[in-house]
C-alpha positions as CSV (number, residue, x, y, z in Angstrom):
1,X,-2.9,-5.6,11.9
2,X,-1.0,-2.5,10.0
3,X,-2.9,-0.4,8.1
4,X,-2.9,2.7,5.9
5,X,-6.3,4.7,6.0
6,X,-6.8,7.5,3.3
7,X,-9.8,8.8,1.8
8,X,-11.4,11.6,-0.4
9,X,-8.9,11.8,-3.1
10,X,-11.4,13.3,-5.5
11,X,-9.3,12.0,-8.3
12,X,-10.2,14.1,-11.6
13,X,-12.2,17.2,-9.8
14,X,-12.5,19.5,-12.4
15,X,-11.6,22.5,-11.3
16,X,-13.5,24.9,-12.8
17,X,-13.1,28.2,-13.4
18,X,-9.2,27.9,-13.1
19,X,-7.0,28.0,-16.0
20,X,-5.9,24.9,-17.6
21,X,-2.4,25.1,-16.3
22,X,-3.4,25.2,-12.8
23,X,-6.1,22.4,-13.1
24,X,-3.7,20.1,-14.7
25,X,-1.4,21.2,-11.7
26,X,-4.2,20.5,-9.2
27,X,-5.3,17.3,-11.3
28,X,-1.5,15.9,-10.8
29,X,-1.4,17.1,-7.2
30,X,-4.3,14.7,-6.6
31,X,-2.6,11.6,-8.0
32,X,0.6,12.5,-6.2
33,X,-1.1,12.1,-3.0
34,X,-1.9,8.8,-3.8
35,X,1.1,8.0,-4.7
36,X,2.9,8.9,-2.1
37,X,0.2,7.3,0.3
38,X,1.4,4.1,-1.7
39,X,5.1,4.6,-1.0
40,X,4.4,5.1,3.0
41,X,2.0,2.1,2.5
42,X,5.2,0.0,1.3
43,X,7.9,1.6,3.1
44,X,5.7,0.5,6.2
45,X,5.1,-2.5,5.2
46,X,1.3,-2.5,6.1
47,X,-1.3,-5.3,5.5
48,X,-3.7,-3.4,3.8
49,X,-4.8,-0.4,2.5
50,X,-8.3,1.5,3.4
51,X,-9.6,3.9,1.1
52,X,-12.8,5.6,2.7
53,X,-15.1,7.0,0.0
54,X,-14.8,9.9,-2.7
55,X,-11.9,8.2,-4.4
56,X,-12.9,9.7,-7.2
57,X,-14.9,13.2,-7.5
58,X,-17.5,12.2,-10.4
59,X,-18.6,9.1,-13.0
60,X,-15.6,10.5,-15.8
61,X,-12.5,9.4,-15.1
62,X,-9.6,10.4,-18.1
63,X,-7.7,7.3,-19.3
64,X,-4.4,8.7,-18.1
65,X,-5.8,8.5,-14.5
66,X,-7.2,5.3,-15.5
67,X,-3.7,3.6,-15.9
68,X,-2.4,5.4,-13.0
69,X,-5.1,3.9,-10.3
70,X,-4.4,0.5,-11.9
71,X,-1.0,0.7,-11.3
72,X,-0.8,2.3,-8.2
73,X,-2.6,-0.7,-6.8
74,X,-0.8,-3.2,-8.6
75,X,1.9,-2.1,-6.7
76,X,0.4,-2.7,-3.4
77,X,-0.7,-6.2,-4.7
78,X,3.2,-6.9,-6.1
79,X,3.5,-6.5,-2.0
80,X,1.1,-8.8,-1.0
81,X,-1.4,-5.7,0.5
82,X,-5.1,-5.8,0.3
83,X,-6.7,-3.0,-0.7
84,X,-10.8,-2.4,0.7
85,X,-12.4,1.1,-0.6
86,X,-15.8,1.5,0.2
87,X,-17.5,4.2,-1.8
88,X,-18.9,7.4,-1.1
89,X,-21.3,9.9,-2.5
90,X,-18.8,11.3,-5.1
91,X,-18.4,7.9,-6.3
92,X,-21.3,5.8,-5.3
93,X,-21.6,2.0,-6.7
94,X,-24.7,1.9,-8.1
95,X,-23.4,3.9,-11.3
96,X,-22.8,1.3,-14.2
97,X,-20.0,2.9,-15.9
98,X,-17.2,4.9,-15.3
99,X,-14.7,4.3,-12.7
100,X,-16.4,1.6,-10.7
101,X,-16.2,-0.5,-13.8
102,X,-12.6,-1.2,-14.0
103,X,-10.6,-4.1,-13.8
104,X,-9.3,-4.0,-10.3
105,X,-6.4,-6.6,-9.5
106,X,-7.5,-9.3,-7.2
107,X,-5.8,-7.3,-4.0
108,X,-8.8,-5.1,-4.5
109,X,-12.2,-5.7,-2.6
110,X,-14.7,-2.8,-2.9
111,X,-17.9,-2.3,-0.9
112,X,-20.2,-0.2,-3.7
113,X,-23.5,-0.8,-1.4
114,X,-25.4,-1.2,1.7
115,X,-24.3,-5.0,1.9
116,X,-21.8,-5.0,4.8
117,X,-18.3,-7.1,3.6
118,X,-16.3,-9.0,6.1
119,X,-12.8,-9.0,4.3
120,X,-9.9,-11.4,6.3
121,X,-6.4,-9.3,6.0
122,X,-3.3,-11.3,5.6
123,X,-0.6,-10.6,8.1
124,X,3.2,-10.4,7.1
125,X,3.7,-13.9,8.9
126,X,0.9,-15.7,7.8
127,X,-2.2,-16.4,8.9
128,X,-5.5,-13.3,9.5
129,X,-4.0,-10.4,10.9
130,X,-7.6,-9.1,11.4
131,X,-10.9,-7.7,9.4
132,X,-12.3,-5.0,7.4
133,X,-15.8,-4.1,7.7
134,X,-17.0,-2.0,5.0
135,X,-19.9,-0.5,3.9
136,X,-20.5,1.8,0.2
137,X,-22.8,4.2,-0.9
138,X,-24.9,3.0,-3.5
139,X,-26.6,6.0,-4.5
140,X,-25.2,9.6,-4.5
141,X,-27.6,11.1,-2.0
142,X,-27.3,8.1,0.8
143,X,-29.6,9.4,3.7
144,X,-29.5,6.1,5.7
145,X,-27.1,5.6,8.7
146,X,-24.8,2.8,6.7
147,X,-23.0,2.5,10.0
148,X,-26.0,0.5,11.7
149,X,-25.8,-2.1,9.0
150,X,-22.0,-3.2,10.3
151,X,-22.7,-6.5,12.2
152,X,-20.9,-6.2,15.7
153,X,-17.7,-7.8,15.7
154,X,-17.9,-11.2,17.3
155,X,-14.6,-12.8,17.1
156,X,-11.2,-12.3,19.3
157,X,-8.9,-10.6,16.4
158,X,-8.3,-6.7,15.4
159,X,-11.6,-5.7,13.4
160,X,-12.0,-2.2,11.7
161,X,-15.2,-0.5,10.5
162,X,-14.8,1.4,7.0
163,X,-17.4,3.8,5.9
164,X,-18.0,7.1,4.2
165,X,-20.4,9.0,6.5
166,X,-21.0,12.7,8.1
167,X,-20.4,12.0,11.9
168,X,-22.8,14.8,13.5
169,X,-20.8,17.5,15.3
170,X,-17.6,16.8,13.8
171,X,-15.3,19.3,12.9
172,X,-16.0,20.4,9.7
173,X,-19.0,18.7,9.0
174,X,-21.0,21.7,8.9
175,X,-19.6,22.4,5.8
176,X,-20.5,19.0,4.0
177,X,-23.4,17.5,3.1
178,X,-25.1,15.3,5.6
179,X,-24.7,12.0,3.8
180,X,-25.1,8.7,5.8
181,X,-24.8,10.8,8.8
182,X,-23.8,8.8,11.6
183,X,-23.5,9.2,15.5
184,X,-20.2,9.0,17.5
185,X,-21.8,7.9,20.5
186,X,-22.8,5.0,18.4
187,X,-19.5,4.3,16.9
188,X,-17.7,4.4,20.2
189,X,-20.0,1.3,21.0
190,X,-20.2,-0.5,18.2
191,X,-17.1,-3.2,19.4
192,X,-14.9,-2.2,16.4
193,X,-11.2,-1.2,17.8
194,X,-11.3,1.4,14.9
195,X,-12.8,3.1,12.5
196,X,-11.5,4.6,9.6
197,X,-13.8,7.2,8.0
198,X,-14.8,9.3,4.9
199,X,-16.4,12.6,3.9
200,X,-15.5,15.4,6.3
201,X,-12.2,16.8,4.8
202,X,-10.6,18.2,8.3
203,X,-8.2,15.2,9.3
204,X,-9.5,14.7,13.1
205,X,-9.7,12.0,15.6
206,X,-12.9,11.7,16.7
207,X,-12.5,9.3,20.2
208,X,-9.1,7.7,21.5
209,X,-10.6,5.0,22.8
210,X,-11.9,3.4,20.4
211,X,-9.4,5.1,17.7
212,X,-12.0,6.9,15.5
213,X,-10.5,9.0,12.4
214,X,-11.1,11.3,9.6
């Protein structure tokens, strides 16, 4: 299974206390990230796409980001690639409105709570490449470890656990909140043959063996 694994985006941060200029500059910056992940995404012609929390920074999202997210995805469903984005604390599910209310394209499956998904990805020459197992954030303060709620994988294919969490000890974390905070020695047994994380912005890999990653 081919994968992309991005996360905290922070789409629309706000910026404050910079001039307009710069936080339109900063604002684009953001999006161009994305879309450039998008590009690499179809250049490599992955199965699917993992988004890992904080997609966007707050519950307001502008309309002009709006139509950029929607097509941005579009394109990766145009290509026949999945797209799984569980949430995080900057964008937790449980919030009615704003941007976890839009009209995703079928390519998108989004975990927005504690209920653990099992998502099949397609592979390039047909049948299940592998599975996504995802878990969201439902709340903006999630204290729980959400990684203890994955089932352990049981069947013979590739399976990868998504989630947004503070891994203790990690690089960075210090300087992050300790939301869903999780334990690598836990991860590194949990059966999954990777994880793609959330959360701590300091891109790291955590254990070779299984690939763990920020």
């Amino acid at each position: 299974m081919r994968f992309l694994h991005v996360a905290d985006v922070h789409l629309d941060t706000s910026f404050a206390g910079r001039s307009e200029a710069v936080r339109q500059r900063l604002r684009e910056a953001s999006r161009e990230a994305l879309r450039r992940a998008v590009d690499v995404a179809l250049q490599e012609q992955v199965d699917a796409v993992l988004i890992a929390g904080d997609l966007f920074d707050g519950e307001r999202l502008s309309f002009e980001t709006e139509r950029f997210l929607i097509g941005q995805v579009g394109r990766l469903g145009d290509h026949g690639i999945t797209v799984v984005y569980a949430t995080g604390n900057h964008d937790p599910g449980s919030v009615s409105g704003g941007p976890r209310a839009l009209q995703w394209p079928p390519n998108v499956v989004t975990a927005s709570d504690a209920t653990p998904k099992r998502i099949a990805i397609s592979g390039r020459g047909g049948g299940i490449a592998g599975h996504v197992n995802a878990v969201g954030h439902e709340t903006a303060r999630e204290e729980r470890d959400l990684s203890r709620l994955l089932p352990r994988p049981e069947g013979e294919g590739p399976e990868v656990g998504l989630l947004h969490t503070q891994v203790r000890a990690s690089a960075g974390s210090e300087r992050h909140e300790s939301y869903a905070p999780s334990d690598l020695s836990y991860l590194r047994r949990a059966g999954y043959d990777y994880w793609a994380l959330g959360h701590v912005h300091v891109p790291q890999e955590l254990s070779a063996d299984p690939p763990i990653w920020y």
